[in-house]
C-alpha positions in Angstrom: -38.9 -163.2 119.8 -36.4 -161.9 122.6 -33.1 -162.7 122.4 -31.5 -164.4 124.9 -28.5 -162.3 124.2 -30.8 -160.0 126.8 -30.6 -162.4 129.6 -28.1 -162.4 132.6 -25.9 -159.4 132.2 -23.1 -159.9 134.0 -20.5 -156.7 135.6 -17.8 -156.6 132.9 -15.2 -153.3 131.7 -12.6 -154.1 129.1 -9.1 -152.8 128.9 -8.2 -152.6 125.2 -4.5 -152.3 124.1 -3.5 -151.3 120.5 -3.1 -148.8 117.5 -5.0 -145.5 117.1 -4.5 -143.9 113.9 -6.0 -142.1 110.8 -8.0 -143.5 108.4 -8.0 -142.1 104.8 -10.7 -143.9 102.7 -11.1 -143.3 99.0 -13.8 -144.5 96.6 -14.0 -145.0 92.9 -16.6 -144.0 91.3 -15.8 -145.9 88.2 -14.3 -149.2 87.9 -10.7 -149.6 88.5 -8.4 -150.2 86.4 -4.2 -150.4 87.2 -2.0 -148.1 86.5 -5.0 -145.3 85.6 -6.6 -142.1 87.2 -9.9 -142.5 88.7 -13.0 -140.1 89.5 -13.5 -140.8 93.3 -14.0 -139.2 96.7 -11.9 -139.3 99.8 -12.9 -139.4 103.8 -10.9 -139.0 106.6 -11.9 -140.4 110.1 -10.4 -142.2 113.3 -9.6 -146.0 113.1 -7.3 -149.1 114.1 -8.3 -152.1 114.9 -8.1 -151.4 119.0 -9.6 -148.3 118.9 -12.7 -149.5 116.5 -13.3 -151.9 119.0 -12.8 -150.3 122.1 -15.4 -147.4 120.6 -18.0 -150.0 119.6 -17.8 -152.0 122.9 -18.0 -148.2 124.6 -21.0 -147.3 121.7 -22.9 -151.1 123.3 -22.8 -149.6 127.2 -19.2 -151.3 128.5 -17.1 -149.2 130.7 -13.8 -149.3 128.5 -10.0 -147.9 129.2 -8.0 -147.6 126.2 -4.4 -148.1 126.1 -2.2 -146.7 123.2 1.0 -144.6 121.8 0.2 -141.1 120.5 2.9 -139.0 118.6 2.9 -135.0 119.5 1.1 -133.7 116.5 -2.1 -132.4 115.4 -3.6 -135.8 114.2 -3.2 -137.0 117.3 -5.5 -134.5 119.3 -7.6 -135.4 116.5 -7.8 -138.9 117.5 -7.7 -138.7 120.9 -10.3 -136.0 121.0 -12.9 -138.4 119.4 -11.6 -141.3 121.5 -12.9 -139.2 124.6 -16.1 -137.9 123.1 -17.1 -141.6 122.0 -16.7 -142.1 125.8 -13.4 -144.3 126.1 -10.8 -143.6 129.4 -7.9 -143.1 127.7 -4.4 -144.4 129.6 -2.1 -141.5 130.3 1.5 -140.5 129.5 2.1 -142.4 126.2 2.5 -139.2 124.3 6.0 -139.8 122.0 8.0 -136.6 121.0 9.0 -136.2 117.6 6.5 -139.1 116.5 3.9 -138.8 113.1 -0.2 -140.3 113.6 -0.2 -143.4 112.0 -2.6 -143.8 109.2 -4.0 -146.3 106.8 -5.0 -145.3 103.6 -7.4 -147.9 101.8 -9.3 -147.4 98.5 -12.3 -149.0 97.7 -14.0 -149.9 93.9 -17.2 -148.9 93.3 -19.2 -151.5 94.7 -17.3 -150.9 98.5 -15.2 -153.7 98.2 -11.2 -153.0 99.2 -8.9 -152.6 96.0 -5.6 -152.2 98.1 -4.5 -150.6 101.6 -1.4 -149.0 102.9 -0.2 -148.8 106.8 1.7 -146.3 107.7 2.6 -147.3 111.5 5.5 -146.6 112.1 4.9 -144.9 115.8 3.5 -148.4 117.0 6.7 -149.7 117.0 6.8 -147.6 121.0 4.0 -150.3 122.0 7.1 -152.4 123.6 7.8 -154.6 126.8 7.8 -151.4 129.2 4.8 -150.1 127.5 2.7 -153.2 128.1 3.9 -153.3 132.2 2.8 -149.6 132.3 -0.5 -149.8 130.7 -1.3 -153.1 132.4 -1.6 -151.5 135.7 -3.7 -149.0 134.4 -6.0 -152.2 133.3 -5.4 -153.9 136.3 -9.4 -153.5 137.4 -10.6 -154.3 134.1 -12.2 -158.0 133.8 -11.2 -158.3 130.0 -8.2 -157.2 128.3 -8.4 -157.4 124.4 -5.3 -156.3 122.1 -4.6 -156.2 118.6 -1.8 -157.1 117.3 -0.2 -153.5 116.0 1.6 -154.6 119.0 4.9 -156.1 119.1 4.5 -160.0 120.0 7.0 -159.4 122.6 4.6 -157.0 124.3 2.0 -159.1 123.6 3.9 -161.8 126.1 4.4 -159.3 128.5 0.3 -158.7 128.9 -0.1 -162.3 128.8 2.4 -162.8 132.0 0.8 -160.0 133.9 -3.4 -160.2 132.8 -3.5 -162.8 135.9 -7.4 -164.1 136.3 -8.3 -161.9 133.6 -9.3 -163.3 129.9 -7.3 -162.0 127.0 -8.6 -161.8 123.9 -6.3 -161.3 120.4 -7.8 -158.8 117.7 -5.4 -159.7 114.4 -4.9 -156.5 112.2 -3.9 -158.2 109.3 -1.6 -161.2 108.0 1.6 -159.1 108.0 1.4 -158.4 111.7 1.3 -162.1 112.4 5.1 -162.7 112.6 6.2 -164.5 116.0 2.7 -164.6 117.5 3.1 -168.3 117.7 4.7 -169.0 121.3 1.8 -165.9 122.7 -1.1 -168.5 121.2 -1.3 -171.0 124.1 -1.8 -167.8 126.5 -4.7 -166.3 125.1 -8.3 -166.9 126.3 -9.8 -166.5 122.3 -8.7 -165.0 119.1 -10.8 -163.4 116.5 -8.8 -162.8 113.0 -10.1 -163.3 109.3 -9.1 -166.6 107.1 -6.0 -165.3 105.8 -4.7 -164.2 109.2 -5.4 -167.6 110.6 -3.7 -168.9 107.7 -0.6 -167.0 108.3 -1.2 -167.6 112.2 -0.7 -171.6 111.3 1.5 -172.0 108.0 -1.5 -173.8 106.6 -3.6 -173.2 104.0 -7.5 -173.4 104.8 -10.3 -173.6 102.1 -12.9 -171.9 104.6 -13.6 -170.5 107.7 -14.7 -173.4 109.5 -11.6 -175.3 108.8 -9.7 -171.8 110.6 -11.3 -172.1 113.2 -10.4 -175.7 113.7 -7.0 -175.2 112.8 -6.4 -172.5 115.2 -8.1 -174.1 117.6 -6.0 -177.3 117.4 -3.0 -175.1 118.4 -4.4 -174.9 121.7 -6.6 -171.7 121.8 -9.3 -172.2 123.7 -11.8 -170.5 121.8 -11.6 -169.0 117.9 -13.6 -167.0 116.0 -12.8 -166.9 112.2 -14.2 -164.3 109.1 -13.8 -164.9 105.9 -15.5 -162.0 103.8 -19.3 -162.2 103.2 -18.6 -165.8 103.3 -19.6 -167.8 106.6 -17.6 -167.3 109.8 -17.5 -170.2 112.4 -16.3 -170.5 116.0 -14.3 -173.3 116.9 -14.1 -173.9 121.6 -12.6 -176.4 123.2 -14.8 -177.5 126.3 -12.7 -178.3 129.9 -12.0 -181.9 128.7 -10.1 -180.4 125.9 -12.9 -181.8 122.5 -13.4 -179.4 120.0 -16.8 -178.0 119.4 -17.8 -176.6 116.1 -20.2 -173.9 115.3 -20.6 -172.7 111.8 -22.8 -169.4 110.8 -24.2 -168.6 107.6 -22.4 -166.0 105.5 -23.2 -162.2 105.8 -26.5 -160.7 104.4 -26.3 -158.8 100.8 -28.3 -156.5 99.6 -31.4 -158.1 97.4 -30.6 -157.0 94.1 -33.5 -157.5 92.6 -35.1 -154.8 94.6 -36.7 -151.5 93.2 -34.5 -148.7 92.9 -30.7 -148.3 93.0 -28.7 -151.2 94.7 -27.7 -150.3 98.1 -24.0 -150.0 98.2 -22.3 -151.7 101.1 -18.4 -150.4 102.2 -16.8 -153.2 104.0 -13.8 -151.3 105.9 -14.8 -151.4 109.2 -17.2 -153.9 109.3 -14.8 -156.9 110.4 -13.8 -154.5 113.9 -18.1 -154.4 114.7 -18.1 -157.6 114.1 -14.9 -158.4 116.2 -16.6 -156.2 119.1 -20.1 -157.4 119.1 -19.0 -160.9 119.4 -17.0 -160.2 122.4 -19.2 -158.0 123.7 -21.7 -161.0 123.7 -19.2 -163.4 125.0 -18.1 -161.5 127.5 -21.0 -159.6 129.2 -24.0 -161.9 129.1 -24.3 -165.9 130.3 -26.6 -168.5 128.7 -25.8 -167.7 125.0 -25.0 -170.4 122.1 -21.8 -169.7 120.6 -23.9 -169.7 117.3 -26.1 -166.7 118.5 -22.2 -164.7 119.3 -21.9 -165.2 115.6 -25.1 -164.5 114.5 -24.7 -160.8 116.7 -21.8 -160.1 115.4 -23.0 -160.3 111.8 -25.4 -157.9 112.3 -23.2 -155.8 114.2 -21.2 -155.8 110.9 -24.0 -155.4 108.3 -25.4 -152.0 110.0 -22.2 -150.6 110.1 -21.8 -152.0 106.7 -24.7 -149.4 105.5 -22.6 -146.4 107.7 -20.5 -143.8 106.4 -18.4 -143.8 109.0 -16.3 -146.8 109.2 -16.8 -146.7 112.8 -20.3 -145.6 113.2 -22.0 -144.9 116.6 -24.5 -148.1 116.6 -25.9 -149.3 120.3 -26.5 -152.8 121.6 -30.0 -152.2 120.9 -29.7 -152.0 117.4 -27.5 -154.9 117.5 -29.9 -157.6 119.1 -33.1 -156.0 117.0 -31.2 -156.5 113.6 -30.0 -160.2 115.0 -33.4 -161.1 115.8 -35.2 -159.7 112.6 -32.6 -161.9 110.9 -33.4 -165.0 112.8 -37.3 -164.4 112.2 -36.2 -163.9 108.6 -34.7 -167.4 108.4 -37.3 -169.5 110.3 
């Protein structure tokens, strides 16, 4: 079965705007237990939120310029060397002297899932109001801008005031960076955040995703897509006449564990930013797509990178749409 995620490309680039840092991932090879030393591994690679995206959506085929801070250290020709050889255009002079690579160290149990993560991001706080005017005309010819929100909300305004026809999408990094995003909400063209970051988004709690996506929704976002976990994601629009449409997706796939052989671990840092970039990448490059098939692309965006190493593996649009279509065969 094609997938009619294939039909009617249309001509798209992205401008992303956000954090580039370090990532420093460590895994327990027993089970954890507080206070105590644990047998383990670490890995060191290049993340944020931003940068994961803008790298998948360059990874799918999208022309994409990349807007950031870098300090004046050797982590940051690390980063910014890989940003160039996974293909991104990187803005120029936001180099700040004296500054330290931010990095986010995250440990996982056994089984991949997160036990606890720390930021360390303190360089982001450069990502200001004169930031944003000078990296927005270096985005000016970009039809999409996307940002996360390492940014401060006030330069999250500023790109709002100056994106002009252009949609502007909201990548939330986490519930803690949520903090004054509330007047920026009615200026965005869609959000796409986990449960908990909607929930800190709104002051409300919300039993599921679904409800999320309504809630966020209801504050006047025009479109909304909510994670919550391996549990189902939904997307919540409102259409020109201002109703609210619905669409709920099934939760993630887990590994069968009654298959032969050892259970296949899954690691799931990384795997909401795939997620976050295959569903735009669908929304935003093709025509003729149910918001239920963005959903059901973005899931398997997030389970192949799920089975990676690399929490921000090099996976193409290819891969994408075959694994979304097996799925859907799967289920019929």
């Amino acid at each position: 079965m094609a997938s009619d995620i294939e039909k009617d490309p249309i001509p798209v680039s992205f401008c992303v705007f956000g954090g580039a840092l370090i990532d420093r991932i460590g895994t327990f090879k027993t089970a954890f237990h507080s206070g105590q030393s644990h047998p383990g591994h670490w890995q060191q690679t290049v993340g944020g939120v931003a940068a994961n995206g803008a790298r998948h959506l360059a990874h799918f085929g999208a022309k994409v310029i990349f807007a950031t801070v870098f300090a004046d250290d050797f982590d940051a020709r690390t980063v910014r060397n890989r940003l160039l050889d996974d293909g991104l255009i990187i803005v120029p002079d936001c180099i700040i002297p004296g500054g330290a690579t931010p990095t986010y160290t995250v440990m996982h149990d056994p089984s991949g899932d997160v036990i606890a993560g720390l930021a360390d991001m303190a360089l982001h706080q450069h990502m200001d109001e004169a930031w944003a005017r000078n990296v927005a005309m270096a985005g000016s010819e970009s039809t999409h801008w996307i940002a996360d929100t390492n940014i401060a909300p006030a330069a999250l305004t500023e790109l709002a005031q100056l994106k002009g026809n252009r949609k502007l999408f909201l990548m939330v990094v986490s519930p803690a960076k949520t903090a004054g995003l509330m007047p920026l909400l009615r200026h965005l063209d869609g959000i796409i955040c986990n449960r908990q970051e909607a929930e800190a988004l709104a002051d409300s709690i919300f039993p599921d995703a679904p409800c999320a996506a309504k809630g966020l929704a209801a504050l006047g976002i025009p479109l909304c897509i909510v994670s919550d976990g391996a549990k189902a994601s939904a997307l919540a629009c409102r259409t020109p006449d201002r109703s609210l449409q619905l669409t709920l997706k099934t939760p993630l796939p887990i590994a069968d564990e009654t298959e032969a052989g050892p259970k296949k671990q899954f690691r799931m840092t990384g795997a909401g930013d795939m997620f976050a970039a295959a569903c735009l990448f669908a929304l935003c490059t093709k025509t003729a797509i149910a918001p239920g098939n963005v959903l059901r692309h973005g899931h398997a965006a997030a389970r192949l990178a799920m089975m990676e190493e690399d929490s921000c593996p090099t996976i193409c649009w290819r891969a994408v749409t075959d694994a979304a279509d097996q799925e859907s065969n799967n289920n019929d």
